[in-house]
VOPAGU-2260 file (C-alpha; in pm, 1 decimal, decimal comma):
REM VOPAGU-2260
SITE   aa  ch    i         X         Y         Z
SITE  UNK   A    0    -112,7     207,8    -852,9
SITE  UNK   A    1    -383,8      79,6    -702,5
SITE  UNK   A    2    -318,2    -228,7    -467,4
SITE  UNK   A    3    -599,6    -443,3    -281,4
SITE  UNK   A    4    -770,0    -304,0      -2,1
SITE  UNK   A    5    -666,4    -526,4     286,3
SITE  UNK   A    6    -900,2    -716,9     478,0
SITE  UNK   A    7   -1132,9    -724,1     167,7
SITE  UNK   A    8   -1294,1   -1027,0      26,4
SITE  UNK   A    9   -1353,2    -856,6    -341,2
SITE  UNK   A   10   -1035,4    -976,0    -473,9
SITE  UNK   A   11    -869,1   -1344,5    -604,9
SITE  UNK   A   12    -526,7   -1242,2    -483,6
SITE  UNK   A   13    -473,0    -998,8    -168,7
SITE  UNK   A   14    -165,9    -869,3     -49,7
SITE  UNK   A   15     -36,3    -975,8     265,0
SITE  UNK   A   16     156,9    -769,8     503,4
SITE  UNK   A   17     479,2    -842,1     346,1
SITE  UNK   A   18     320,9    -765,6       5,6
SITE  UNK   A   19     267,1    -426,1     121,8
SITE  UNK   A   20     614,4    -398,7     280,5
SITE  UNK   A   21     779,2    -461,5     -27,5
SITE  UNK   A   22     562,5    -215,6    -244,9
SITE  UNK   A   23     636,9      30,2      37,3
SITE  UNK   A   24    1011,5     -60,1     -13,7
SITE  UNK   A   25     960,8       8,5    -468,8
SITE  UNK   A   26     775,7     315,0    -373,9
SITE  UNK   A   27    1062,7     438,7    -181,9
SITE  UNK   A   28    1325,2     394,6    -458,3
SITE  UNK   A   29    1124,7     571,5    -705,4
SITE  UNK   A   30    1276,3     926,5    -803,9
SITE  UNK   A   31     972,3    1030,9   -1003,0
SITE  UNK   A   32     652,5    1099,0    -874,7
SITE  UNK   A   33     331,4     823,9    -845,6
SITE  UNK   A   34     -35,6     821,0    -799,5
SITE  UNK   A   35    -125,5     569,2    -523,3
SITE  UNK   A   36    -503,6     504,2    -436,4
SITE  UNK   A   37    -539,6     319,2    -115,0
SITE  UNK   A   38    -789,8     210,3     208,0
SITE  UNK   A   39    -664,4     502,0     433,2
SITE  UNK   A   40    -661,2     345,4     770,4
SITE  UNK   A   41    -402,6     270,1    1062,2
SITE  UNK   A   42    -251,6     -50,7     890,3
SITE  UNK   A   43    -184,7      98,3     534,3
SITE  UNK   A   44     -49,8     399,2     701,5
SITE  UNK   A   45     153,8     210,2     922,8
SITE  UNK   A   46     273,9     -43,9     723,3
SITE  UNK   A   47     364,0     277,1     420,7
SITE  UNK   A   48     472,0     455,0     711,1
SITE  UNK   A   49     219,2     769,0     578,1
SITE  UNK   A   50     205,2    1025,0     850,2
SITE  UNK   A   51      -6,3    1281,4     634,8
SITE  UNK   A   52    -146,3    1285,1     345,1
């Protein structure tokens, strides 16, 4: 997967915080494994609650 950096201008559609809550909330459910390419800063890690990667 590869969501919209936040805060980025690049994009027609960005996520919002509750965007990235509820992909948090799929990526949680999934029993498989997934590739996720992200902006690593504070707020993604926050709001995916990622501690390390």
């Amino acid at each position: 997967m590869d969501p919209p950096y936040p805060s980025k201008s690049w994009y027609n559609h960005n996520f919002s915080d509750s965007d990235y809550k509820r992909l948090h909330k799929l990526l949680k459910s999934i029993s498989g494994k997934y590739l996720l390419n992200f902006y690593d800063s504070e707020y993604i890690r926050k709001i995916l609650e990622i501690h390390h990667l």
